[in-house]
C-alpha positions as CSV (number, residue, x, y, z in Angstrom):
1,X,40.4,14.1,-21.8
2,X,38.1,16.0,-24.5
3,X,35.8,18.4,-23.5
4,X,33.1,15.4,-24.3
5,X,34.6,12.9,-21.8
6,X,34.9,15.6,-19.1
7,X,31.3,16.2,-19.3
8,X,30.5,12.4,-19.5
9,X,32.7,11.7,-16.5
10,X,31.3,14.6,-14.4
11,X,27.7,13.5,-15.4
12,X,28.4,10.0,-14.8
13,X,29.8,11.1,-11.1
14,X,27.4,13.6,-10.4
15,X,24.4,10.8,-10.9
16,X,26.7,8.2,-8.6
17,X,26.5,11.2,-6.1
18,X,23.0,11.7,-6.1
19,X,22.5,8.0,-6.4
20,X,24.4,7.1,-2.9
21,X,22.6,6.2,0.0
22,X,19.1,4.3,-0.8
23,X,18.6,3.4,2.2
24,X,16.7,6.3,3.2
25,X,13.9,5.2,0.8
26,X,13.5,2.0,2.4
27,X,10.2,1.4,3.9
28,X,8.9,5.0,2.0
29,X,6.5,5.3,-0.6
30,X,8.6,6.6,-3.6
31,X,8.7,7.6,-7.2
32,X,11.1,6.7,-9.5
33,X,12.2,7.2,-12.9
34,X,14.4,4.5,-14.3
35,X,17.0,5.2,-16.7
36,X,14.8,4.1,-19.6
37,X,12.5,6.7,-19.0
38,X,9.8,4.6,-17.2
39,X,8.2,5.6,-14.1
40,X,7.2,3.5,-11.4
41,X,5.5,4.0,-7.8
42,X,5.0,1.9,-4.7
43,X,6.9,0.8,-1.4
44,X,10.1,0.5,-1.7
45,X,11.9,-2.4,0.0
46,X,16.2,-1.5,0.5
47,X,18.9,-3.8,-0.2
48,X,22.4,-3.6,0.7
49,X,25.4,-3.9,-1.8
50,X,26.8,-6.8,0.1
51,X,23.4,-8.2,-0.1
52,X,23.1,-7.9,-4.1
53,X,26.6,-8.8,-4.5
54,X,25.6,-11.8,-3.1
55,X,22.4,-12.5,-4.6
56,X,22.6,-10.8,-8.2
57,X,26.1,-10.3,-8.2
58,X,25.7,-6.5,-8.7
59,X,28.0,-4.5,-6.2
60,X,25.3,-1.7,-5.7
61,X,22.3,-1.0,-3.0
62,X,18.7,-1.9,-4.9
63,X,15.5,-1.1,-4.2
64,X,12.6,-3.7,-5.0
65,X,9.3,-1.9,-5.8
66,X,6.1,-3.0,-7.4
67,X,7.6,-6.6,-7.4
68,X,10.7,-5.9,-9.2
69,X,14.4,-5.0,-8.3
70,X,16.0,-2.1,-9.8
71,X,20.3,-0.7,-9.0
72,X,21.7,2.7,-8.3
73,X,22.7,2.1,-12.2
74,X,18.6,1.7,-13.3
75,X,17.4,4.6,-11.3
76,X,18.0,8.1,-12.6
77,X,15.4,10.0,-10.2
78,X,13.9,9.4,-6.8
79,X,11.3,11.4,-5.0
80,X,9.7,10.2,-1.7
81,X,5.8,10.9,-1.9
82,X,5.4,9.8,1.7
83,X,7.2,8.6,4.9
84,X,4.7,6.1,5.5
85,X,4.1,2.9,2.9
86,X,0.7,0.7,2.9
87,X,1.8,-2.7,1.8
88,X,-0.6,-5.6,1.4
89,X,-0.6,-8.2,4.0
90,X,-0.6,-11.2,1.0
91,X,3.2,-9.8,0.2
92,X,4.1,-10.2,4.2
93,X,3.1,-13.7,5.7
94,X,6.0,-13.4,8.2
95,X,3.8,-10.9,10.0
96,X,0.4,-12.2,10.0
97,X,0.1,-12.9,13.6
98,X,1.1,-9.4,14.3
99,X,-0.9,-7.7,11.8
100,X,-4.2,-9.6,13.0
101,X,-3.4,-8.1,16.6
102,X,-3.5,-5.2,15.4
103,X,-6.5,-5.0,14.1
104,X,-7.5,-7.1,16.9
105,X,-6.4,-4.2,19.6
106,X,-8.8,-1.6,17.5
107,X,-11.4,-3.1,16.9
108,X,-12.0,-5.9,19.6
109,X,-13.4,-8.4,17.3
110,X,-11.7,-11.7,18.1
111,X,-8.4,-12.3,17.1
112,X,-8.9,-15.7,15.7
113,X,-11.6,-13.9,12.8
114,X,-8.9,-11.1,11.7
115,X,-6.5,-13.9,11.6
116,X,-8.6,-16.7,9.8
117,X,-9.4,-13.9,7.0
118,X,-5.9,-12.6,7.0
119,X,-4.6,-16.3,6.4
120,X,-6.7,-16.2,3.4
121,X,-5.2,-13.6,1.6
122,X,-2.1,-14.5,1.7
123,X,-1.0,-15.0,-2.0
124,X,-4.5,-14.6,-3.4
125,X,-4.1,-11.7,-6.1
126,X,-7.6,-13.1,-7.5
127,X,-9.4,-10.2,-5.4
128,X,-11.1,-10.6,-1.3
129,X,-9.6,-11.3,1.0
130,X,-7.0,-8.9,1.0
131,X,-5.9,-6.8,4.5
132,X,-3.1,-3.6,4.3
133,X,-1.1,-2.4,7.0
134,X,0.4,1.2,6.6
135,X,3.9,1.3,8.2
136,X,5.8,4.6,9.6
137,X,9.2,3.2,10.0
138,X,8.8,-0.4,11.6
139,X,5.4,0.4,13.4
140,X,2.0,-0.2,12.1
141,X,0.0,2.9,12.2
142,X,-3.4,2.3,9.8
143,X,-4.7,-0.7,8.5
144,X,-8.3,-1.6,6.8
145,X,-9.1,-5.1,5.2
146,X,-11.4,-6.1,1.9
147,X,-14.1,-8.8,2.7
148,X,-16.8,-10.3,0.4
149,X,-19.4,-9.1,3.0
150,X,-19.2,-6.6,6.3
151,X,-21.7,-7.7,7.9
152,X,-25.0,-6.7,6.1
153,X,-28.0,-7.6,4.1
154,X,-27.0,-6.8,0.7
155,X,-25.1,-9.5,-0.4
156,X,-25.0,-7.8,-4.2
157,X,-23.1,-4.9,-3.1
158,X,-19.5,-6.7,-2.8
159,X,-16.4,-6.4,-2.1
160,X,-16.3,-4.4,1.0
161,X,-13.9,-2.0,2.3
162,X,-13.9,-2.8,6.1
163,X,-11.7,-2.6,9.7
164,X,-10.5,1.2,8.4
165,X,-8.5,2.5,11.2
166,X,-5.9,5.1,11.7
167,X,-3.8,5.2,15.0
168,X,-4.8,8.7,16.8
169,X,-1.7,10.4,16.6
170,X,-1.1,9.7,13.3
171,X,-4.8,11.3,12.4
172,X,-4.9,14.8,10.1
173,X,-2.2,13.4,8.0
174,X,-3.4,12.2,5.3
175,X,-2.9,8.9,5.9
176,X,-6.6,7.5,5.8
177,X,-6.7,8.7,2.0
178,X,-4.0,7.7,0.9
179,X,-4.6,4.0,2.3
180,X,-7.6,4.1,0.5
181,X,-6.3,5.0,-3.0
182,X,-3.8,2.7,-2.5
183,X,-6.4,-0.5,-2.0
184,X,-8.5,0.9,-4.9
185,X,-5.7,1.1,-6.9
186,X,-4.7,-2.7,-5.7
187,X,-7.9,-4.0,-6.1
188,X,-8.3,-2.8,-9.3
189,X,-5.1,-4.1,-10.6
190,X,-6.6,-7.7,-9.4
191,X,-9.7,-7.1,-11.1
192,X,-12.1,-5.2,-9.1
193,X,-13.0,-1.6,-10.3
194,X,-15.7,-1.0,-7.8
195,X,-15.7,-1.1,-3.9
196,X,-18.5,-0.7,-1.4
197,X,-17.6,0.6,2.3
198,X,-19.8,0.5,5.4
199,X,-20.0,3.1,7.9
200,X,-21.9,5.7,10.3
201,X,-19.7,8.4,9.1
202,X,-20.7,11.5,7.3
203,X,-18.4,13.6,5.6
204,X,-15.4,11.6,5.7
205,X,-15.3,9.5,3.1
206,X,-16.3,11.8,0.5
207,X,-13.4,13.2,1.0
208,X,-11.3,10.5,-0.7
209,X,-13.6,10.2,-4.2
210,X,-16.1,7.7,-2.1
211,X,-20.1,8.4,-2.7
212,X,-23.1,7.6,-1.0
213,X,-25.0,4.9,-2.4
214,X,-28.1,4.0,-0.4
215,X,-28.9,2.8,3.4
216,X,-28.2,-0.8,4.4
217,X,-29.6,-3.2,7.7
218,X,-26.7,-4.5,9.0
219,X,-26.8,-8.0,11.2
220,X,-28.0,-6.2,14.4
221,X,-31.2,-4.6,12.7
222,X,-29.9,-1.1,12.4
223,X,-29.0,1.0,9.4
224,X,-25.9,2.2,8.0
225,X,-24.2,4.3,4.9
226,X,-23.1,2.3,2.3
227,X,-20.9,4.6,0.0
228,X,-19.2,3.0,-3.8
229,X,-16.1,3.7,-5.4
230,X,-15.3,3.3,-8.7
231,X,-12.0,3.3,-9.8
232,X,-12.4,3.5,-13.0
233,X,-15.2,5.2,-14.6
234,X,-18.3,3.3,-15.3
């Protein structure tokens, strides 16, 4: 061999090394840089090489994210942003019924509501309803829907973030925020730039780029914060 082909044979291996084993990005939120230079993040979703070998008739592991399939061979960097990935519910039909208890459990509104609205979203990417579930390995741990209306009396101030809930012991991680950027992020890929959210608290959502807007009557007679996001500036 030249000097040349040693160093394109030791590059080539080197990338195979650090290419083996994606499984450990499965079910993560990840960043990676494909071998043409673009960069894409989202969940990723693991497949094995017996699996692709089957289906695309590539002996290599894949990872699907943001909708699309990519091999060890496409991928030329990997870094896991966090353990935990917030998927939309409209991408996972299989676990409706689960999801909707869920929410269910938290919140104690009836079952049958979370799981009419949920039915809904499944394959709309036209805007509300959608619902997201943030997973930490195979357990739900956060989830929050978008609804036309959370119960209140302005009906101009749509969509609305609602159902935001983090598990307790998965609190003070940062999970809250980064649920939310992810469904502003989503929703404004379908189309929707700004989102309204509901709530008694003070202080928290500021924290993620939210801003008070004005005080709203909700259906019982009392009032609440409304706070706005705007993904993109106005």
């Amino acid at each position: 061999m030249t000097k040349e082909e040693h160093q394109a044979y030791y590059a080539k291996r080197e990338q195979e090394v650090k290419m083996e084993g994606l499984k450990k990005y499965n079910k993560t939120a990840s960043r990676i840089v494909l071998a043409t230079g673009e960069v894409l993040g989202g969940a990723c979703e693991w497949f094995s090489r017996d699996y692709c070998l089957c289906e695309f008739c590539r002996n290599e592991e894949g990872l699907r994210i943001c909708g699309h399939m990519f091999f060890e061979s496409d991928i030329s960097e990997i870094e896991v942003l966090r353990t935990e990935v917030c998927i939309p519910v409209r991408d996972w039909p299989e676990a409706k019924v689960e999801i909707a208890a869920w929410f269910h459990e938290r919140w104690h509104i009836p079952m049958e509501a979370y799981l009419e609205s949920i039915s809904g979203c499944l394959g709309n990417t036209k805007g509300a309803p959608q619902w997201y579930v943030v997973l930490s390995g195979d357990r739900i741990v956060a989830g929050c829907g978008v609804i036309e209306n959370d119960f209140h009396e302005r009906k101009d101030l749509a969509p609305n973030v609602c159902a935001v809930f983090v598990d307790e012991e998965y609190r003070n991680r940062g999970i809250a925020g980064f649920m939310l950027r992810y469904v502003c992020d989503d929703m404004s890929h379908l189309g929707t730039d700004t989102m309204y959210l509901l709530t008694d608290h003070t202080g928290l959502y500021e924290r993620y780029g939210w801003k008070f807007l004005c005080m709203v009557r909700d259906n019982s007679g009392g009032l609440s914060r409304m706070y706005v996001h705007h993904t993109k500036k106005q």
